[in-house]
C-alpha positions as CSV (number, residue, x, y, z in Angstrom):
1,X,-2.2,-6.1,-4.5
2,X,-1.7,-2.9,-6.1
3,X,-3.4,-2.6,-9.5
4,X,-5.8,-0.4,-12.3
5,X,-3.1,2.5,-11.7
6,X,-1.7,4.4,-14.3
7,X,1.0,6.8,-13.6
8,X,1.2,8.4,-17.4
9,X,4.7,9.8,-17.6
10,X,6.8,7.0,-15.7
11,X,9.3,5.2,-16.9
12,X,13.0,3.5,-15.5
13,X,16.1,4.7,-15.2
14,X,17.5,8.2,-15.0
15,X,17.0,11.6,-17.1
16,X,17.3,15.1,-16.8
17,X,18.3,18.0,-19.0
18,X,21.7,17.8,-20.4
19,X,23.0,21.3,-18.2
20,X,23.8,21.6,-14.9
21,X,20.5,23.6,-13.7
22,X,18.4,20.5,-14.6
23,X,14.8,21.4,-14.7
24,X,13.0,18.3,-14.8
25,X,14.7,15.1,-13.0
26,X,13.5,11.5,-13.2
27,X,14.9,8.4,-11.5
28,X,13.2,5.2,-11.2
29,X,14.6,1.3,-9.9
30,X,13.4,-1.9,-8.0
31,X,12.9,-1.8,-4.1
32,X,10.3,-3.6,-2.1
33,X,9.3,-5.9,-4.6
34,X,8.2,-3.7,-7.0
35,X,9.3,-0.7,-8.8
36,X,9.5,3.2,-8.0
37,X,9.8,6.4,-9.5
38,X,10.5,9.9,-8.4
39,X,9.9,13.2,-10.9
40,X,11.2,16.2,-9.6
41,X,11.4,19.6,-11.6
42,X,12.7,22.9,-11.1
43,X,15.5,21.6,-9.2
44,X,19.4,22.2,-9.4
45,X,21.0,19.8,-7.7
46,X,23.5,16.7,-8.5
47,X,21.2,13.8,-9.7
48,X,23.2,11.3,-8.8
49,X,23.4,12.4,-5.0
50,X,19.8,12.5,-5.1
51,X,19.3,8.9,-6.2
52,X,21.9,7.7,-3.9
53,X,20.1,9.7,-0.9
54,X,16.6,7.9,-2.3
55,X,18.2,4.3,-2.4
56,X,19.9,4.7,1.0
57,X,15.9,5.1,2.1
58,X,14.4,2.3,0.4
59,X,17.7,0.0,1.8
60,X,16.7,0.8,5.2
61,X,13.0,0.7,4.9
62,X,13.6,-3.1,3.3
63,X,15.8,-4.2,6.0
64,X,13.0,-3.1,8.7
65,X,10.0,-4.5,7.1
66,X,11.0,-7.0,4.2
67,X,9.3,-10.4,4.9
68,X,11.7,-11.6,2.1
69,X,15.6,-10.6,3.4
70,X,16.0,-13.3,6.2
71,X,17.9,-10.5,8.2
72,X,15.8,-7.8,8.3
73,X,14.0,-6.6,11.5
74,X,10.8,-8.2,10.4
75,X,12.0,-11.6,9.1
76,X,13.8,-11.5,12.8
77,X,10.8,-11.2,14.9
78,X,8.6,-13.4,12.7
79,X,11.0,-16.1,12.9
80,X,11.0,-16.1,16.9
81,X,8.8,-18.1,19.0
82,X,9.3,-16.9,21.8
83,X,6.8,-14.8,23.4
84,X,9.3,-12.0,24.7
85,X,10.2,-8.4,24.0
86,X,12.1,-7.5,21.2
87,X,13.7,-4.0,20.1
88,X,12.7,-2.3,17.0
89,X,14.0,0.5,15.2
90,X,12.1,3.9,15.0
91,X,11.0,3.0,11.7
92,X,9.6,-0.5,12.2
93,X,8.0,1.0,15.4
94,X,6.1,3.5,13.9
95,X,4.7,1.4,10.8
96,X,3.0,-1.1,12.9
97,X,1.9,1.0,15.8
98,X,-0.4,2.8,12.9
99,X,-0.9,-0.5,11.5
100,X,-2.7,-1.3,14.9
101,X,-4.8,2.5,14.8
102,X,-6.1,1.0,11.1
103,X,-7.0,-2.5,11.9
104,X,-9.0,-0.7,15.0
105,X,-10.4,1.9,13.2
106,X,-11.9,-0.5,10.3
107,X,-12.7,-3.3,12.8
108,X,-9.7,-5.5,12.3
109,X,-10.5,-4.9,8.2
110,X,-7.0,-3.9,8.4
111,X,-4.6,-6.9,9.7
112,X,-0.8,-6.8,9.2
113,X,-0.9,-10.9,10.8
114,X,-3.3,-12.4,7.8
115,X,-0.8,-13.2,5.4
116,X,-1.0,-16.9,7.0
117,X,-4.7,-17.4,5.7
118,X,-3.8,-16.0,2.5
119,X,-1.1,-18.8,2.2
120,X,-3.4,-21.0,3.0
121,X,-6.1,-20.2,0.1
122,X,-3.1,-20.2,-2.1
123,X,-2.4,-16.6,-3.0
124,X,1.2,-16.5,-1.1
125,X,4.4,-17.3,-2.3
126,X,3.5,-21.2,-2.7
127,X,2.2,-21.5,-6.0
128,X,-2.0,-22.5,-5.6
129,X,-3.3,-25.7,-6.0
130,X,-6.8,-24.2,-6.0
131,X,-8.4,-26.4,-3.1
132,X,-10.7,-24.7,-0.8
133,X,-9.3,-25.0,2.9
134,X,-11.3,-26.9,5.2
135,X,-13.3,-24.9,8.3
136,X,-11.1,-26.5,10.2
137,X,-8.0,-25.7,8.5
138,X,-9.2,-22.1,8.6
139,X,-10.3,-22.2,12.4
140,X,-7.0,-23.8,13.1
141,X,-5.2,-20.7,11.2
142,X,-7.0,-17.9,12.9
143,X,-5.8,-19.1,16.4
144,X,-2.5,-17.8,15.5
145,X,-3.4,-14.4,13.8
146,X,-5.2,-11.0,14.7
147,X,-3.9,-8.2,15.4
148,X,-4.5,-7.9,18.8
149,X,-1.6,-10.3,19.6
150,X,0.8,-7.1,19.3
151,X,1.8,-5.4,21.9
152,X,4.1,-2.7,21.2
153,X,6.2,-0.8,24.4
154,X,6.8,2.7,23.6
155,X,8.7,3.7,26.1
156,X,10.7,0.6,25.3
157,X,10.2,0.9,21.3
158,X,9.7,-2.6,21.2
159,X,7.6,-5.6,20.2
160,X,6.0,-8.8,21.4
161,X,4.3,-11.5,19.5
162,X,1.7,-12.9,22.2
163,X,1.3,-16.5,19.9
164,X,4.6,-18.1,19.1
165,X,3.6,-18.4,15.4
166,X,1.8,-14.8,14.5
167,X,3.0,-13.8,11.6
168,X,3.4,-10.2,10.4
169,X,3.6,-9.0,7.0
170,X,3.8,-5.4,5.9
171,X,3.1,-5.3,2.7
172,X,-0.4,-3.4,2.8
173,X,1.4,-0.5,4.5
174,X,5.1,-0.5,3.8
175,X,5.1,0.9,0.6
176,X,3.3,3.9,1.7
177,X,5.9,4.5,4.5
178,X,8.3,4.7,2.0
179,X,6.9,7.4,-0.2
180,X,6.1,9.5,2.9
181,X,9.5,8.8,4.0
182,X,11.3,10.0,0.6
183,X,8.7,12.9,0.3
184,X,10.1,14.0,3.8
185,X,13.4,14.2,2.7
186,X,12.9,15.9,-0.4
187,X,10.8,18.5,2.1
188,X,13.7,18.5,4.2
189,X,16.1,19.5,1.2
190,X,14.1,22.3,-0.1
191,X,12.4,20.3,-3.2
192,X,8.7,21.9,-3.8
193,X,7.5,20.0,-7.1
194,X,7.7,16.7,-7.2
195,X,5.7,13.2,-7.5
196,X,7.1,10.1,-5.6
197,X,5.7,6.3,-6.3
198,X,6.6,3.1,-5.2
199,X,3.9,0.1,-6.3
200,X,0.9,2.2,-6.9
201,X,1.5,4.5,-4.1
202,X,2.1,7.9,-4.2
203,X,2.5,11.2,-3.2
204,X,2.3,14.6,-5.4
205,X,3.5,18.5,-4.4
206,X,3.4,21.0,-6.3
207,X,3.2,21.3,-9.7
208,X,4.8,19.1,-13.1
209,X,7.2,20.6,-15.5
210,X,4.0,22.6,-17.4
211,X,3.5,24.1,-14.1
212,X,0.3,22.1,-13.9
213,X,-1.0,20.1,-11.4
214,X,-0.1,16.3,-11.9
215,X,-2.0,14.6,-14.1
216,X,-2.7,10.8,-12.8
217,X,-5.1,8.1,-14.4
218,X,-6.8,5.5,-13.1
219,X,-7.1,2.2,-14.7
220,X,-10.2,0.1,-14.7
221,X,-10.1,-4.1,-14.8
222,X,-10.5,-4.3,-18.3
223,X,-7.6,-1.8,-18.9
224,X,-9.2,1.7,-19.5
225,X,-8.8,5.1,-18.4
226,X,-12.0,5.2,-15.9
227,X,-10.8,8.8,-14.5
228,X,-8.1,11.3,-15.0
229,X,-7.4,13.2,-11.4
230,X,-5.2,16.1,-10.6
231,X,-3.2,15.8,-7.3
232,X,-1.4,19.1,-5.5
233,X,0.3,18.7,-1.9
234,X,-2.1,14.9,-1.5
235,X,-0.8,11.1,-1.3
236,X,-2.9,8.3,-3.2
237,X,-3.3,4.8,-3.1
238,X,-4.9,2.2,-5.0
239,X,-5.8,-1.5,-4.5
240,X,-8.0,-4.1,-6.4
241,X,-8.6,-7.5,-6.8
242,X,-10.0,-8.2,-10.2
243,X,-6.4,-10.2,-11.8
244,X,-5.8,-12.5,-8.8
245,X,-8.2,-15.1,-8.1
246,X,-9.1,-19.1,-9.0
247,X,-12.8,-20.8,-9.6
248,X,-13.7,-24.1,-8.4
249,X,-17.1,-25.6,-9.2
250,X,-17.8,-22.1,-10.9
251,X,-17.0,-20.4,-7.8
252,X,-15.0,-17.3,-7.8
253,X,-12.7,-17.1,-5.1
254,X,-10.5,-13.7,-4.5
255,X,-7.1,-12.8,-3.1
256,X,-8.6,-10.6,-0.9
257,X,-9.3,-12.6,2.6
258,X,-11.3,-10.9,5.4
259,X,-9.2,-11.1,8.3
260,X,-12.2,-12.0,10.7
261,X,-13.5,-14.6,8.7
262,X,-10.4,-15.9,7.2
263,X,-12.5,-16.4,4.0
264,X,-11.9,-14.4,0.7
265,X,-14.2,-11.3,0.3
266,X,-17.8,-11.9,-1.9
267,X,-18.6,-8.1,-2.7
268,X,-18.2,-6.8,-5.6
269,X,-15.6,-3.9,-5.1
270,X,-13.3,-4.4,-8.5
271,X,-10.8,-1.5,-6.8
272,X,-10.2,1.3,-4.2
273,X,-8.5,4.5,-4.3
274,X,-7.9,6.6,-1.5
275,X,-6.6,9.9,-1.5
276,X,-5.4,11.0,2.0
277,X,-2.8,13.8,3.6
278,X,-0.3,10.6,4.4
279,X,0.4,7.5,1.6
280,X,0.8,5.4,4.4
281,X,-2.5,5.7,6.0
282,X,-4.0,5.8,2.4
283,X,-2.2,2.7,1.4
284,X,-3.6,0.7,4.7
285,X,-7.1,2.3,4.2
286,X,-6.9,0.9,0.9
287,X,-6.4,-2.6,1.7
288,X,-8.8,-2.4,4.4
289,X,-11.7,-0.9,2.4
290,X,-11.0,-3.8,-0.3
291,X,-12.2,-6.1,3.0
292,X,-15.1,-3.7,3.9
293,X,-16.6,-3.4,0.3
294,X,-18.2,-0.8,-2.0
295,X,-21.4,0.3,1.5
296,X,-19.2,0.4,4.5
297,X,-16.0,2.0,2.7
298,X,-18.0,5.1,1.7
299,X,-19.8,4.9,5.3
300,X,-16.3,5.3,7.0
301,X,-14.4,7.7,4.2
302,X,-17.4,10.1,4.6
303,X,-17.1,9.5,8.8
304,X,-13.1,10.2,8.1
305,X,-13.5,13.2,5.7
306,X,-11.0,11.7,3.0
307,X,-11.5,11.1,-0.4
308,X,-12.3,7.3,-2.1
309,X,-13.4,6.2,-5.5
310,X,-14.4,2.9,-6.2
311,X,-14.9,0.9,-9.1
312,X,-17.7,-2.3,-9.2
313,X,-18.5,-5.0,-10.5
314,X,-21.7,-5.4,-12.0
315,X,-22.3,-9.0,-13.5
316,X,-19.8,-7.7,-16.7
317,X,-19.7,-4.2,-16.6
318,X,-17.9,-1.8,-14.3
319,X,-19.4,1.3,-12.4
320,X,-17.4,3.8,-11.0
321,X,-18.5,5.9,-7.3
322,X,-17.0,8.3,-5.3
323,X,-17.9,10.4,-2.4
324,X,-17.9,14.4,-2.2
325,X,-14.2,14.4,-0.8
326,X,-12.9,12.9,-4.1
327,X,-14.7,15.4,-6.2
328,X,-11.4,18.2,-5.7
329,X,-9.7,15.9,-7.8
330,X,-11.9,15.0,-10.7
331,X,-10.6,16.7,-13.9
332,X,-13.2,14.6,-16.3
């Protein structure tokens, strides 16, 4: 769940100066779920063939990795039970083969197949009835998730679910893909300034239409600016936990589950940003971290050398920490 992100200047739909050599351009819709936005400036170029260009992206992303179209890739090889090989696209390929190099790297923190045990505590699609699961419920869950029942052929680019009913759901990493995806093709086209974000995630080059480095602020739980950061030629992502969640018997239960224990997390990390060279591996380390809590993600971003700031929960306050890679980007 992406949330306590503020992207200050954002808004939908289209603008740009009313001549042809537009020097600030801004378009924004609905893809994965979510919304995006892209803000380009110094550019001269037709706006709408940029926006067409940017949708043609997201439409292909979405029918690789959607959990929601029936006939995307995804939706395909999730609905098969048979434990065989199955072709995937380029795309599809490389977003869960880096899927697996997170979920190893954090000790399976990371796990594109959980999204069964989070239907089962009630944070899915089906609306919660707020019962806790039995062990045996859970136990009987976890048989038919982990990563580790991929295999991926790269010779073959393809895929094979080794359980019949493993599940795999992209959202933690998907979103990223996308923004690196669209910041390639802007590369590609000769754009230098620009800031693209779908759902929280990010990526910023360059400089805004001051000829300042963007300006981006974090959110905190109870809805203030904890931090205003400056981002030049770096991707972001941020994930939290504070909004989704249900008590029983004054027990607070969060979204978050820990793929190895199929329970929801206890810690008390509020939110996780992570600033990184690729949105994609920020946006997985940020789910992942959310699993690890507040110790072990600072352990590993220091072993990593990227950037993280957290925000915690203490009894009814927040606290804010960060490690010396995040420091570049502190502007208060």
């Amino acid at each position: 769940m992406r949330i306590f992100i503020l992207i200050i200047f954002l808004y939908m739909g289209i603008s740009a100066c009313e001549n042809k050599n537009y020097k600030v351009l801004t378009i924004g819709g609905l893809t994965m779920g979510t919304t995006y936005s892209i803000k380009i400036t110094n550019i001269k170029i037709n706006r709408a063939q940029i926006q067409t260009d940017v949708e043609k992206i997201l439409y292909e992303v979405n029918q690789a990795m959607s959990t929601y179209l029936k006939e995307s890739e995804l939706s395909y090889i999730n609905s098969s039970t048979n434990i065989e090989s199955h072709p995937i696209s380029n795309d599809l390929y490389m977003v869960i083969n880096h899927a697996d190099t997170v979920s190893q790297l954090t000790n399976g923190a990371f796990d594109v197949t959980v999204g069964t045990l989070v239907n089962l505590w009630g944070f899915g699609p089906i609306q919660s009835t707020n019962q806790i699961p039995s062990n045996e419920a859970i136990k009987s869950i976890k048989n038919n998730t982990g990563y580790q029942k991929i295999y991926l052929n790269k010779s073959q680019r393809s895929i094979t679910k080794l359980h019949p009913d493993l599940y795999i759901d992209l959202s933690g990493i998907a979103k990223g893909f996308a923004v690196d995806k669209i910041a390639l093709y802007l590369d590609e086209n000769g754009f230098e300034n620009y800031l693209v974000e779908i759902g929280g995630e990010l990526i910023a080059k360059g400089f805004n239409e001051n000829n300042k480095i963007w300006q981006i602020g974090i959110e905190s739980p109870n809805n203030n600016i904890m931090k205003i950061i400056g981002l030049k030629d770096i991707a972001m992502a941020t994930s939290g936990n504070y909004k989704n969640y249900f008590e029983k018997d004054g027990v607070r239960y969060s979204h978050t589950i820990n793929p190895n224990t199929g329970k929801p997390i206890k810690h008390k990390l509020a939110s996780v940003t992570v600033v990184d060279k690729s949105a994609m591996n920020a946006d997985a380390l940020a789910t992942a971290f959310m699993v690890l809590g507040p110790e072990k993600t600072l352990l590993l971003a220091n072993d990593l050398e990227i950037g993280v700031y957290l925000i915690i929960k203490n009894d009814e306050r927040f606290y804010e920490d960060y490690n010396e890679y995040f420091k570049p980007y502190l502007t208060n």
